[in-house]
C-alpha atoms as an extended CHARMM CRD file, in Angstrom:
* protein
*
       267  EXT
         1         1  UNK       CA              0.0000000000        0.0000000000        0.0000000000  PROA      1               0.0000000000
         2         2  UNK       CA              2.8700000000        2.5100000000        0.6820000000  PROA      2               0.0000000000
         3         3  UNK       CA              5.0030000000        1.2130000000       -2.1810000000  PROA      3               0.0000000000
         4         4  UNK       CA              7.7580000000        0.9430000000        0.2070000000  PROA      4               0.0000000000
         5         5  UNK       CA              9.8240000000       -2.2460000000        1.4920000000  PROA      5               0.0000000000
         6         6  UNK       CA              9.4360000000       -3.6380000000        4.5600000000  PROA      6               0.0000000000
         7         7  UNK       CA             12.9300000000       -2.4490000000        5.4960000000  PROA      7               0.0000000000
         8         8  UNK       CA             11.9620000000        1.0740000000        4.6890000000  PROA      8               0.0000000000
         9         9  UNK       CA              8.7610000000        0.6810000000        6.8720000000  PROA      9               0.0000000000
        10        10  UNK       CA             10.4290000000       -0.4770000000        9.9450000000  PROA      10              0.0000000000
        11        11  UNK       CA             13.0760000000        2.5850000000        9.6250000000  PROA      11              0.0000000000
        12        12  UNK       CA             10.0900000000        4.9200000000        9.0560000000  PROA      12              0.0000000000
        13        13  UNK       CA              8.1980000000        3.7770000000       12.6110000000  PROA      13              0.0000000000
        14        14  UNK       CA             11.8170000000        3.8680000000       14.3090000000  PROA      14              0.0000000000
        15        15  UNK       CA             12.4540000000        7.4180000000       13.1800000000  PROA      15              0.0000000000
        16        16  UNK       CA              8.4890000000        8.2360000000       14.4560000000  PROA      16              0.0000000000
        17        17  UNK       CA              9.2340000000        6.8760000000       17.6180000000  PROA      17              0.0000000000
        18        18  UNK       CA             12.9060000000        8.0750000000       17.9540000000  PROA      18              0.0000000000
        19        19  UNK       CA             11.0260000000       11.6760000000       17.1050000000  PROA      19              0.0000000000
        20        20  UNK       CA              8.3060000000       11.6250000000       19.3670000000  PROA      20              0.0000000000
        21        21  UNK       CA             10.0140000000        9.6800000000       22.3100000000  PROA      21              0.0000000000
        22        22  UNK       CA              7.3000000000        7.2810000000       23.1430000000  PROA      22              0.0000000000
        23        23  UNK       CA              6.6620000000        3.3720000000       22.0020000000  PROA      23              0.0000000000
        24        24  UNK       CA              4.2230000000        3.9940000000       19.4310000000  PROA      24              0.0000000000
        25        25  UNK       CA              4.2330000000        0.3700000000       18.4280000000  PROA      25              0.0000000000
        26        26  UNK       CA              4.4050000000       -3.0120000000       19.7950000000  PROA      26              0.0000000000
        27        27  UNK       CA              4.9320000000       -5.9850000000       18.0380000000  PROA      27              0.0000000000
        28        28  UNK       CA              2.3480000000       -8.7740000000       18.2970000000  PROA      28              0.0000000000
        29        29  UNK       CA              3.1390000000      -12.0850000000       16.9410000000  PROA      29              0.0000000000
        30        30  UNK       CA              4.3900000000      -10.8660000000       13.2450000000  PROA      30              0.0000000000
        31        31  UNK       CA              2.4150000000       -7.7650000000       13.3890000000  PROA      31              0.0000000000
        32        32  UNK       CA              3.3040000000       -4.1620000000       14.6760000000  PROA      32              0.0000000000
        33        33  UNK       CA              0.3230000000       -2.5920000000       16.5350000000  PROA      33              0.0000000000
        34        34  UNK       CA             -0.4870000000        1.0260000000       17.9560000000  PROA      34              0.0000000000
        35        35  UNK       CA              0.3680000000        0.9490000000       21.6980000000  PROA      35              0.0000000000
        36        36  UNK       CA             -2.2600000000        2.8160000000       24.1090000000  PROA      36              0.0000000000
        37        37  UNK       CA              0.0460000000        6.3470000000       23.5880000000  PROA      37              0.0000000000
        38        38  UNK       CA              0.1050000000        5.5790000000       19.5490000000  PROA      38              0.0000000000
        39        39  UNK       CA             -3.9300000000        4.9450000000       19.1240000000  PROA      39              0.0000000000
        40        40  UNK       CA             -4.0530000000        8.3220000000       20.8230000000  PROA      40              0.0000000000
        41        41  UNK       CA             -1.6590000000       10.2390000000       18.8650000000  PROA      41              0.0000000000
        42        42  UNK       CA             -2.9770000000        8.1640000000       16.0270000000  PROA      42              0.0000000000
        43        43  UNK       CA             -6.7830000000       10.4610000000       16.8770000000  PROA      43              0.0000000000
        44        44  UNK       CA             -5.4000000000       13.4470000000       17.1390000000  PROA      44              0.0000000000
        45        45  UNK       CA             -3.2690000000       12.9840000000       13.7810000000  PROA      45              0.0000000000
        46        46  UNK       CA             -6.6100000000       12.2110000000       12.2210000000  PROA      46              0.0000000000
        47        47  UNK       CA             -8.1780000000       15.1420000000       13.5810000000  PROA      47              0.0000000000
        48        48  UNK       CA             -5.9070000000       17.6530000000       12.8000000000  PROA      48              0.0000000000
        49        49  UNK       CA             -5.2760000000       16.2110000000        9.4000000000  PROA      49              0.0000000000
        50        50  UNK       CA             -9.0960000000       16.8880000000        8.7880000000  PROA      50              0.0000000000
        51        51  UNK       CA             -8.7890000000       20.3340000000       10.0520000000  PROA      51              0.0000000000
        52        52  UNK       CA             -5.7840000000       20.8520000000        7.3250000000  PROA      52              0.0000000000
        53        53  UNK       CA             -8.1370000000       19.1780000000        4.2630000000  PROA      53              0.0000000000
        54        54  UNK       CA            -10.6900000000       21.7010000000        5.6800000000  PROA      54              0.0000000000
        55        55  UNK       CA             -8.6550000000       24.9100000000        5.3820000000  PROA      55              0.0000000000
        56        56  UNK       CA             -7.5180000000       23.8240000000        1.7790000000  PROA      56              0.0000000000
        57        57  UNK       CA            -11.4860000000       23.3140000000        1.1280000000  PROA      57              0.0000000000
        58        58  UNK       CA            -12.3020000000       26.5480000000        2.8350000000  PROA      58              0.0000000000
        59        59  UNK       CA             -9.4490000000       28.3390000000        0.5280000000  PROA      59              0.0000000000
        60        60  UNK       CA            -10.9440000000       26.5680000000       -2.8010000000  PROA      60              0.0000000000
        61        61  UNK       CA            -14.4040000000       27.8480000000       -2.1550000000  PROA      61              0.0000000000
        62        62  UNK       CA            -13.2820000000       31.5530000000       -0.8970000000  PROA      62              0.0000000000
        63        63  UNK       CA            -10.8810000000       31.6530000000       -4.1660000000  PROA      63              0.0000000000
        64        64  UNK       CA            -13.9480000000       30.2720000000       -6.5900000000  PROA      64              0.0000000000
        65        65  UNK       CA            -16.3510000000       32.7810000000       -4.9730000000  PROA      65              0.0000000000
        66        66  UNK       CA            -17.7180000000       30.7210000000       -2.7300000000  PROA      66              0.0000000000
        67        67  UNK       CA            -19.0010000000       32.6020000000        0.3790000000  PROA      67              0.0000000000
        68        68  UNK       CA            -18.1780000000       31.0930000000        3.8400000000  PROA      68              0.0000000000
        69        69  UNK       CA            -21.1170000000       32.1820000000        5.5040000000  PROA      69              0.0000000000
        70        70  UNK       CA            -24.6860000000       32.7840000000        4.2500000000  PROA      70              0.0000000000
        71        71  UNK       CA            -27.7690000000       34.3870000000        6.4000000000  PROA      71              0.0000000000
        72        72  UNK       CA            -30.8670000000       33.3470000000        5.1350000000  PROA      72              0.0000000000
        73        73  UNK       CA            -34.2560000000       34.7300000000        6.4390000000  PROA      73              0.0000000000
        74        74  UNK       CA            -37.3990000000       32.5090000000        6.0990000000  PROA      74              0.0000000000
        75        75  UNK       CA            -40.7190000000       33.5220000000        6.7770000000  PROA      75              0.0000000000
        76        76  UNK       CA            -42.0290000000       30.8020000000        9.5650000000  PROA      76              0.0000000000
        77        77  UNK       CA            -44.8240000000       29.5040000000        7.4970000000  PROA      77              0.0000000000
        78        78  UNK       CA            -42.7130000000       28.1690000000        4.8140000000  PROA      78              0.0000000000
        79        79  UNK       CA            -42.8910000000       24.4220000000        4.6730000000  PROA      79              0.0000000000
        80        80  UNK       CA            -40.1700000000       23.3630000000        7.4600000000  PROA      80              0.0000000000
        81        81  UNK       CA            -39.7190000000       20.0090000000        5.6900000000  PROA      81              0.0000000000
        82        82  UNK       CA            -39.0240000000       21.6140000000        2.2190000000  PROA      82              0.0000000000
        83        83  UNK       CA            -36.6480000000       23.8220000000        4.3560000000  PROA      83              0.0000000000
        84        84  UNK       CA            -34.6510000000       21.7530000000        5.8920000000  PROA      84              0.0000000000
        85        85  UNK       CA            -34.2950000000       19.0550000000        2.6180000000  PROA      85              0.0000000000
        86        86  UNK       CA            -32.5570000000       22.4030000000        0.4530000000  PROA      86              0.0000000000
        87        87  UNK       CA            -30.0420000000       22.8820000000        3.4710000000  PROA      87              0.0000000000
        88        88  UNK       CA            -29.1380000000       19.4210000000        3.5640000000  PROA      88              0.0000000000
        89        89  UNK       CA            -28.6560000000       19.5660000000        0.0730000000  PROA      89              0.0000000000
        90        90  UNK       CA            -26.5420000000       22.8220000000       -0.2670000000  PROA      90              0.0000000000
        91        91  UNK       CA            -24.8960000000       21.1350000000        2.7080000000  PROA      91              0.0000000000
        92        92  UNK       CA            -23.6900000000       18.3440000000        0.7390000000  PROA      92              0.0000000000
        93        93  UNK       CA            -22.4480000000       20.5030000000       -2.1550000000  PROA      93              0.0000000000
        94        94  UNK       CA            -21.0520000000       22.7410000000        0.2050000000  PROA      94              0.0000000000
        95        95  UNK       CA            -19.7180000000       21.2270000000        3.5400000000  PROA      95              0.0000000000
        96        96  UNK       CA            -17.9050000000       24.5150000000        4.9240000000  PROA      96              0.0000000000
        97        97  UNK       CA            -20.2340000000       26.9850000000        4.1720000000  PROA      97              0.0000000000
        98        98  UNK       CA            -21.8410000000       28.0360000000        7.1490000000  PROA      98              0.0000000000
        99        99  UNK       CA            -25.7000000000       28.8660000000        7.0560000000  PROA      99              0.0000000000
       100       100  UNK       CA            -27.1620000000       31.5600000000        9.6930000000  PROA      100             0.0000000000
       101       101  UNK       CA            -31.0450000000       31.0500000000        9.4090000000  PROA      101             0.0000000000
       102       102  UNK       CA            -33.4790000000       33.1090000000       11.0720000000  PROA      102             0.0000000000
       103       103  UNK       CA            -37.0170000000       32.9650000000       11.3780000000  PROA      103             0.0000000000
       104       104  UNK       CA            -39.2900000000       35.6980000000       10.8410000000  PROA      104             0.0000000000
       105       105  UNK       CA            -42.9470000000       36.5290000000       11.1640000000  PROA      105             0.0000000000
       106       106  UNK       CA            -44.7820000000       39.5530000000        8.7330000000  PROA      106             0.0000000000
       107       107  UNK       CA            -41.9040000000       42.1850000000        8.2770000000  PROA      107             0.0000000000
       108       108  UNK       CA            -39.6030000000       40.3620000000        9.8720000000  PROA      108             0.0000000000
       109       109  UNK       CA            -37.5900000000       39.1000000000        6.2530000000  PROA      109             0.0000000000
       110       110  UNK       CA            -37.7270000000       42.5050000000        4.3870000000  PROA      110             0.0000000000
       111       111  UNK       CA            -36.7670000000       44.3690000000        7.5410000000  PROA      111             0.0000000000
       112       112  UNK       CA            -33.4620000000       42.0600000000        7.6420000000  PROA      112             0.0000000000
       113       113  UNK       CA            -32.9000000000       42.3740000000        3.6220000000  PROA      113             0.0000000000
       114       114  UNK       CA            -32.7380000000       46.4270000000        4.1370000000  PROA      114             0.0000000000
       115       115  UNK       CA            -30.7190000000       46.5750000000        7.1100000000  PROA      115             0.0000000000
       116       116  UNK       CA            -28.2490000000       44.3220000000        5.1310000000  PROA      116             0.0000000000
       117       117  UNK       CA            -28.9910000000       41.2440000000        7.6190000000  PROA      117             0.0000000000
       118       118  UNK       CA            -30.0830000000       38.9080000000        5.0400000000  PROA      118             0.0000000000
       119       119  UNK       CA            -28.3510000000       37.5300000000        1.9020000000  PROA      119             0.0000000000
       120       120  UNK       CA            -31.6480000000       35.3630000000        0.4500000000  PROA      120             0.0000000000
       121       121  UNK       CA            -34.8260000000       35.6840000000        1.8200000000  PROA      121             0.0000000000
       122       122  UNK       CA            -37.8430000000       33.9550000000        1.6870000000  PROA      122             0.0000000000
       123       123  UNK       CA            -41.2930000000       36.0830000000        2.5410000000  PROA      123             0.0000000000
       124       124  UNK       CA            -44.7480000000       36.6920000000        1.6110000000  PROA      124             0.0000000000
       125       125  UNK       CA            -43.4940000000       40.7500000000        1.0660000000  PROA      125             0.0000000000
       126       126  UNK       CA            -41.2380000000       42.2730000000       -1.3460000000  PROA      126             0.0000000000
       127       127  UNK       CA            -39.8800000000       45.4170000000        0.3060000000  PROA      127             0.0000000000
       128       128  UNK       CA            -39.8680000000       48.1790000000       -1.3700000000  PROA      128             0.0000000000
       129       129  UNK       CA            -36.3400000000       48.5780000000       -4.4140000000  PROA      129             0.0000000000
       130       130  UNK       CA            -35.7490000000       44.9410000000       -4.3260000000  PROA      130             0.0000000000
       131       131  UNK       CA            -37.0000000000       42.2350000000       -6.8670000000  PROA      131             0.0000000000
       132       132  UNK       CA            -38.4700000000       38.8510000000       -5.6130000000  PROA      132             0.0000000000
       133       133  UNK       CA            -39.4460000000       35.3660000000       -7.9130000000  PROA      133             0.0000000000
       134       134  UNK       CA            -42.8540000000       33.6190000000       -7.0400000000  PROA      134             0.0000000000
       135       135  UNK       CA            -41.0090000000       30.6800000000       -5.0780000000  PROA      135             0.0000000000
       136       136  UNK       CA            -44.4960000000       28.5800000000       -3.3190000000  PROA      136             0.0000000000
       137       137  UNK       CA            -48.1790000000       29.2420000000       -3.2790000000  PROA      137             0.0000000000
       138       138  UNK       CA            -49.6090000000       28.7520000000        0.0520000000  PROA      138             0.0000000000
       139       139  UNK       CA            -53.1340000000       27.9250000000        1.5740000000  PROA      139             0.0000000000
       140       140  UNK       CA            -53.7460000000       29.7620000000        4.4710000000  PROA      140             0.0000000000
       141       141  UNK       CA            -57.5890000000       28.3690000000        6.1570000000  PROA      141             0.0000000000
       142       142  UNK       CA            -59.1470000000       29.9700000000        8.8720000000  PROA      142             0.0000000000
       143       143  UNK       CA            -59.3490000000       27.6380000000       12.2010000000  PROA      143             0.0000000000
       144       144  UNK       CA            -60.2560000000       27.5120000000       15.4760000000  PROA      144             0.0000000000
       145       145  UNK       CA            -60.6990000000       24.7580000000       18.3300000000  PROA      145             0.0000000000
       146       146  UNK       CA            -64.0240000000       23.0360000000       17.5400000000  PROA      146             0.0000000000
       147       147  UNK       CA            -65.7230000000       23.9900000000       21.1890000000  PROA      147             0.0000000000
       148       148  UNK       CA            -64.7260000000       27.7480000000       19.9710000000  PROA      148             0.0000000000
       149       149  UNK       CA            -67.8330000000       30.0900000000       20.2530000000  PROA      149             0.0000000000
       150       150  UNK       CA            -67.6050000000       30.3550000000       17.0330000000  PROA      150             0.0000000000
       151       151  UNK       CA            -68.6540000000       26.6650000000       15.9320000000  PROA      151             0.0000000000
       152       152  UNK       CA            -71.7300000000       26.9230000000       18.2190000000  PROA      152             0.0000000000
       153       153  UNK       CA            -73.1610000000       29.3230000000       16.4820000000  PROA      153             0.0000000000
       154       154  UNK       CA            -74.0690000000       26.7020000000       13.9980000000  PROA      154             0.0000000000
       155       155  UNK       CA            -74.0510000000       28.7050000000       10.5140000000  PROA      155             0.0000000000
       156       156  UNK       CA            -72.2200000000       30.0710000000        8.0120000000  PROA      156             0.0000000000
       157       157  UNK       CA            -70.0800000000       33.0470000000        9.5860000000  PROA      157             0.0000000000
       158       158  UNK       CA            -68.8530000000       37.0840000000        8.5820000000  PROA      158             0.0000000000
       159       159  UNK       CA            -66.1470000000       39.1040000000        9.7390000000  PROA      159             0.0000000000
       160       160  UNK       CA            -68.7440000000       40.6980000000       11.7390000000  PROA      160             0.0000000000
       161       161  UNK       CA            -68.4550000000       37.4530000000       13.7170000000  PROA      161             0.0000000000
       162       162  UNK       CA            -64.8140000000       37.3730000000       13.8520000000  PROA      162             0.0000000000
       163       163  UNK       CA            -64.9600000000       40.8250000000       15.1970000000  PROA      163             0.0000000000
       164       164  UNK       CA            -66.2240000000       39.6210000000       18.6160000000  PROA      164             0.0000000000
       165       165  UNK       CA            -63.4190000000       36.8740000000       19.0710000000  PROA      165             0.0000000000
       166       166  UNK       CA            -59.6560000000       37.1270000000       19.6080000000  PROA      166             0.0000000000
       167       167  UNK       CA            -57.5290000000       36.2880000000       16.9320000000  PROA      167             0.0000000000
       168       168  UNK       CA            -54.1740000000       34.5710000000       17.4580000000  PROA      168             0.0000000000
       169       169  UNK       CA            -51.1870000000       35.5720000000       15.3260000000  PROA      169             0.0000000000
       170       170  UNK       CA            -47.6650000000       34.9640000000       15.1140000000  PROA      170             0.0000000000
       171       171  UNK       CA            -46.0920000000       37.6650000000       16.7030000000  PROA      171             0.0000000000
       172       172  UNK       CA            -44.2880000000       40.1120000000       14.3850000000  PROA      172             0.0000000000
       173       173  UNK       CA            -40.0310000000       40.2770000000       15.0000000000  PROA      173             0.0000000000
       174       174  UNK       CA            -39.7180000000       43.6690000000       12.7190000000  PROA      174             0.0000000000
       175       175  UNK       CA            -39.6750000000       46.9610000000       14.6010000000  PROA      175             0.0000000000
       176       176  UNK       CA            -43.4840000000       48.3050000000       13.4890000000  PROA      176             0.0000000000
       177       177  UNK       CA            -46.2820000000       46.1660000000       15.5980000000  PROA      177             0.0000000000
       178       178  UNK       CA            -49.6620000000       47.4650000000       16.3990000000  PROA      178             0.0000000000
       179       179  UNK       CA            -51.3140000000       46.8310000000       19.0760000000  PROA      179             0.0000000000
       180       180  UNK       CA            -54.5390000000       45.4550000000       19.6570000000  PROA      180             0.0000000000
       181       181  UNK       CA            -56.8150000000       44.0270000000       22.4420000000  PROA      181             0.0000000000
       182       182  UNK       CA            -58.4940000000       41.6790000000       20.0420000000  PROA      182             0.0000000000
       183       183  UNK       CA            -55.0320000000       40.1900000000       18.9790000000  PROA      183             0.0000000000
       184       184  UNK       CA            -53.5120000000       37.7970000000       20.6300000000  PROA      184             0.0000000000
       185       185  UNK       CA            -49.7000000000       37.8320000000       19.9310000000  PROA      185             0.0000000000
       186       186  UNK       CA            -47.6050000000       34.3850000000       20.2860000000  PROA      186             0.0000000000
       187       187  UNK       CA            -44.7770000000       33.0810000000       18.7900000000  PROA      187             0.0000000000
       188       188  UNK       CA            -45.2080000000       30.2490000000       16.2470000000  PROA      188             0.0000000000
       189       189  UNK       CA            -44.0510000000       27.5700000000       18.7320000000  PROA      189             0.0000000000
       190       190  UNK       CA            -46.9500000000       28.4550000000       21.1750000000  PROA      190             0.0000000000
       191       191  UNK       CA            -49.8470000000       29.8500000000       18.2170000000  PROA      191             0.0000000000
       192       192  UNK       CA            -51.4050000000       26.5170000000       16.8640000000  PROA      192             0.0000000000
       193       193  UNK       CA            -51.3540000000       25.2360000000       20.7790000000  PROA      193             0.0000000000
       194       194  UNK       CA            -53.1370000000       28.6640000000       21.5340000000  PROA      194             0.0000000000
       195       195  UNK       CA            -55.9110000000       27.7050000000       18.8210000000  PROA      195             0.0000000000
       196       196  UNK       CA            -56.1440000000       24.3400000000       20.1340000000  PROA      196             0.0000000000
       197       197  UNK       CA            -56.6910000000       25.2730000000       24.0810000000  PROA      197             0.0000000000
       198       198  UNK       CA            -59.4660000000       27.6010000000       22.7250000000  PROA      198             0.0000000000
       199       199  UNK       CA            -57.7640000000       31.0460000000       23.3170000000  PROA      199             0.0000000000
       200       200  UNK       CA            -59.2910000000       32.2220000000       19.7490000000  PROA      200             0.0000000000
       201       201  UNK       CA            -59.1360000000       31.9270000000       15.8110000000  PROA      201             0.0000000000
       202       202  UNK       CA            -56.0500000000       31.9010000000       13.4120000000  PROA      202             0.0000000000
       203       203  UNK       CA            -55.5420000000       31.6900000000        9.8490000000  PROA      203             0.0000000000
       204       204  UNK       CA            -52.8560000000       28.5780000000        9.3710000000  PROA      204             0.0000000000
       205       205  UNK       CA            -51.1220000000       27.2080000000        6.3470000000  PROA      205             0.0000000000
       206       206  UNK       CA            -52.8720000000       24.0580000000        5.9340000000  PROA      206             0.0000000000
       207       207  UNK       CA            -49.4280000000       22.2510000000        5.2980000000  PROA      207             0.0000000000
       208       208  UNK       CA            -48.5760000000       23.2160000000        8.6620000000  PROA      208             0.0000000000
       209       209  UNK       CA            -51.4900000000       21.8080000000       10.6000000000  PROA      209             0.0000000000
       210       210  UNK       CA            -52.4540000000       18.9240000000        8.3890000000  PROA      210             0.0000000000
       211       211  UNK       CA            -52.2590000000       16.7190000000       11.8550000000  PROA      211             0.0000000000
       212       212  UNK       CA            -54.6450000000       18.9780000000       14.0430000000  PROA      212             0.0000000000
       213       213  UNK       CA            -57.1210000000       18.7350000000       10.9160000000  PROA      213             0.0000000000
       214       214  UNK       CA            -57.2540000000       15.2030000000       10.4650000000  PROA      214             0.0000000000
       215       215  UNK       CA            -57.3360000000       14.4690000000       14.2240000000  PROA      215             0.0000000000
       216       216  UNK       CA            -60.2410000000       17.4050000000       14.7500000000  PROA      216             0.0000000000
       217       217  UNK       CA            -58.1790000000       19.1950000000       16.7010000000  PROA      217             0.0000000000
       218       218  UNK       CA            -58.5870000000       21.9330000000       15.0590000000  PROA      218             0.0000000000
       219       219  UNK       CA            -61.8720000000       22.9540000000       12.7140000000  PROA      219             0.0000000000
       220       220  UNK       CA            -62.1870000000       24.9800000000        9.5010000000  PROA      220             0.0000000000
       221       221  UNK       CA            -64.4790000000       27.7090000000       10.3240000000  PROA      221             0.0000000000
       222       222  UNK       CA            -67.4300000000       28.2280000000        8.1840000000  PROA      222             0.0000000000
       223       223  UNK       CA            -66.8910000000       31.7530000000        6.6750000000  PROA      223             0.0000000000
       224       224  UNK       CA            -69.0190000000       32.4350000000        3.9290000000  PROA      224             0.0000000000
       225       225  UNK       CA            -65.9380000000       34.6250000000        2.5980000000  PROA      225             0.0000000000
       226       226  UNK       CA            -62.3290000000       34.5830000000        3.1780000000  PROA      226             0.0000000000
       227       227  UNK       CA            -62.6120000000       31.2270000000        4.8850000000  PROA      227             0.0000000000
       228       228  UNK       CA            -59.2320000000       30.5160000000        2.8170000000  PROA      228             0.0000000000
       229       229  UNK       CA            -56.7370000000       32.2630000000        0.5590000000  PROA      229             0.0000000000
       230       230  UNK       CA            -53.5850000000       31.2690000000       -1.2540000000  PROA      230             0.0000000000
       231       231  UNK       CA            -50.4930000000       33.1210000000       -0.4290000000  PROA      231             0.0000000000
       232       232  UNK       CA            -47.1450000000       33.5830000000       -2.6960000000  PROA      232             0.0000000000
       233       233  UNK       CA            -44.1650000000       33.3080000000       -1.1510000000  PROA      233             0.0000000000
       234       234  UNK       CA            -41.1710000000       34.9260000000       -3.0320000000  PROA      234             0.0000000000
       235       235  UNK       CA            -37.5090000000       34.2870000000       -3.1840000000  PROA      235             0.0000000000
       236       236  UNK       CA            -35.4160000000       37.6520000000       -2.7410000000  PROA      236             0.0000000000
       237       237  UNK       CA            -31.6240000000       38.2590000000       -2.7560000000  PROA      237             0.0000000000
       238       238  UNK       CA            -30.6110000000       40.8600000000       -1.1230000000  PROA      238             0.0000000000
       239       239  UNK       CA            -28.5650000000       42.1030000000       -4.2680000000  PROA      239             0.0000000000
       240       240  UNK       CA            -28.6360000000       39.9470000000       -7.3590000000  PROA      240             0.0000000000
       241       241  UNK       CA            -25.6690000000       41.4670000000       -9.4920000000  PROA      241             0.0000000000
       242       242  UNK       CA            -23.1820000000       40.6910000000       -6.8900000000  PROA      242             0.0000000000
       243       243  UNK       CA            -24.6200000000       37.7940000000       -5.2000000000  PROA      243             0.0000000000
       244       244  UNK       CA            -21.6200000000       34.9330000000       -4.4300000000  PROA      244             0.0000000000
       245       245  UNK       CA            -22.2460000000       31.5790000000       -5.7600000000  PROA      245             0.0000000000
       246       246  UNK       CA            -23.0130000000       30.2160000000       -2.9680000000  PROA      246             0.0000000000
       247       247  UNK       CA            -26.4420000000       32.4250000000       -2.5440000000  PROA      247             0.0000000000
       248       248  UNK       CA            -27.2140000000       31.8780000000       -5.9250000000  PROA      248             0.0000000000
       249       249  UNK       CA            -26.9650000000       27.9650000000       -5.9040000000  PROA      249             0.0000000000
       250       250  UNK       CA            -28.8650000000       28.0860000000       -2.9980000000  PROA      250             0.0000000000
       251       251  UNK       CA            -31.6960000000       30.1300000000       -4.4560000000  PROA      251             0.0000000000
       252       252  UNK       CA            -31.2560000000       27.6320000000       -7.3630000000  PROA      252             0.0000000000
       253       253  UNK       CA            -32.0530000000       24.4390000000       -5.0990000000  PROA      253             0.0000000000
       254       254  UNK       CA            -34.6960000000       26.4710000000       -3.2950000000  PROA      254             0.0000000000
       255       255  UNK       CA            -35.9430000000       26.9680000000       -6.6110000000  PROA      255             0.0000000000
       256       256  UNK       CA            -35.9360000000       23.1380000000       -7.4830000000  PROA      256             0.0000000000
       257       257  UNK       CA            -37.3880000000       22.1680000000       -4.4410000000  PROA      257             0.0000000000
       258       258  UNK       CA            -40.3040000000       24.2590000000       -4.2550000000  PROA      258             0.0000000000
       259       259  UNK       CA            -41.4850000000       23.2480000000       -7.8860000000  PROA      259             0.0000000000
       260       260  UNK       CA            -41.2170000000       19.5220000000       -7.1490000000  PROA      260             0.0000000000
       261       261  UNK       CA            -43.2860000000       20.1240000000       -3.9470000000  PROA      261             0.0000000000
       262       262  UNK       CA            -45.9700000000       21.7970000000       -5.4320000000  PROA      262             0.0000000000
       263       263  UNK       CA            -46.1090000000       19.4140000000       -8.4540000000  PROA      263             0.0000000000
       264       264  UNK       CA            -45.8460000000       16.6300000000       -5.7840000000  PROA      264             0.0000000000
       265       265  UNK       CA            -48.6670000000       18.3860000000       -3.4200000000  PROA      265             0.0000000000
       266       266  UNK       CA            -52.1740000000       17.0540000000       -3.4500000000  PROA      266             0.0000000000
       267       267  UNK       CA            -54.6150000000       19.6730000000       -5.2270000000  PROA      267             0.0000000000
C-alpha cells in the first residue's frame, strides 16, 4: 500500500518513535500494533489532518467565490420540511459553508434584507427597491378549536363574527407592531397550541397543521368569505448582481425544491 519495502517501513516507525520519544508500536506475533500512547496520537493525527483538508477546502471555495457564511431569512410559514431538505442539500455541495437562518414573522424578512442582515430571503413581502421570484403558493384556512364560540353558532359566519373573538397571530419580530386588544400575539411555537386550548381563531397554512385537521383538533371555520386564501411566497436576494455563488446555488435548489413540492402536493 505505501510502495515501500518492509525495510523502509520499519526505519520509518523507528524514526516516528525516535522523534516523538514514546513506544508507538508493539509488536504482536508478526504484526506491529499502535500501543495505548500511539492509538491516541494516532486520533489526534486524524483530527488535525481533517482540520488541514478543511482549510484547503475553505481556501478553494473563498478563491472560486464561494461565500463562507450565508444568512438566510425565512418567513415561519414556509414548509419546514421543504426547508430543511434544500439545506441538507446545499450542505452536501457545500460542507464549509456556514448557514445563519433566522425565522421571521410579517416584516420580519424585508426588515433584515434592508438593514443588510439577510443575503436570500424567503417572505410573503417584497420590500420596497428589491425584486423577488414567485417561489411557493400557500393555503392559508381559517381555524379555530371546535368547542370555539364560534362553531356553536351553527351557521355560516362574517367578519362581523370574527370581530367579537380574539384572533391569534404569530407575533411580528420587525420593529413596526400594532397593538390590539383583540389580537392575541404568540410566537409560532406556542400559536397553533393557543388555537387548540381555545384562546381564539387563526388563519394557518394548511401544510402546517395537516395533523390537528385530520385528528379534529382543530376545525375549519365556516366563513361564507375569506374562509381561505392562497399566499405567494417569493424568493429575494438581497442584491442579485453581486450575489456569491453560494447564494445563488442556494436560491437555485430552493428553486428546485419548491417546484417539485408543489407538483408533488395534493390539489
Amino acid at each position: 500500500m505505501l510502495h515501500k519495502s518492509q525495510s523502509a517501513v520499519t526505519y520509518a516507525v523507528q524514526k516516528i518513535e525516535s522523534g516523538l520519544a514514546v513506544k508507538v508500536f508493539e509488536i504482536q506475533g508478526r504484526k506491529a500494533v499502535l500501543t495505548p500512547s500511539g492509538q491516541m496520537l494516532y486520533r489526534r493525527a486524524l483530527a488535525l489532518v481533517s482540520e488541514a483538508n478543511a482549510l484547503e477546502w475553505s481556501i478553494r471555495t473563498m478563491s472560486s467565490g464561494w461565500e463562507l457564511e450565508i444568512h438566510l431569512a425565512v418567513e415561519v410559514l414556509f414548509p419546514v420540511p421543504l426547508l430543511l431538505g434544500c439545506l441538507e442539500r446545499f450542505g452536501q455541495e457545500s460542507p464549509f459553508t456556514r448557514i445563519e437562518l433566522t425565522e421571521t414573522v410579517l416584516d420580519g424578512s424585508s426588515e433584515m434584507l434592508t438593514r443588510g442582515q439577510a443575503d436570500l430571503a424567503i417572505s410573503p413581502h417584497i420590500p420596497a427597491g428589491y425584486l423577488g421570484d414567485p417561489l411557493i403558493n400557500l393555503r392559508l384556512i381559517a381555524v379555530a378549536s371546535p368547542n370555539h364560540p364560534l362553531h356553536r353558532l351553527g351557521r355560516e359566519l362574517t367578519y362581523r363574527d370574527l370581530r367579537s373573538h380574539r384572533q391569534v397571530v404569530m407575533r411580528d419580530n420587525g420593529t413596526r407592531r400594532e397593538k390590539d386588544s383583540l389580537f392575541f400575539e404568540v410566537n409560532n411555537r406556542s400559536s397553533i397550541k393557543a388555537v387548540r386550548m381555545g384562546h381564539g381563531f387563526a388563519w394557518f397554512p394548511d401544510e402546517i397543521i395537516r395533523h390537528e385537521l385530520d385528528s379534529g383538533a382543530l376545525k375549519p371555520l365556516p366563513l361564507r368569505e375569506g374562509g381561505e386564501f392562497p399566499t405567494d411566497f417569493y424568493l429575494i436576494l438581497a442584491d442579485p448582481d453581486f450575489a456569491g455563488s453560494g447564494v445563488k446555488r442556494l436560491a437555485e435548489i430552493l428553486r428546485e425544491a419548491a417546484k417539485s413540492y408543489e407538483q408533488a402536493a395534493p390539489a
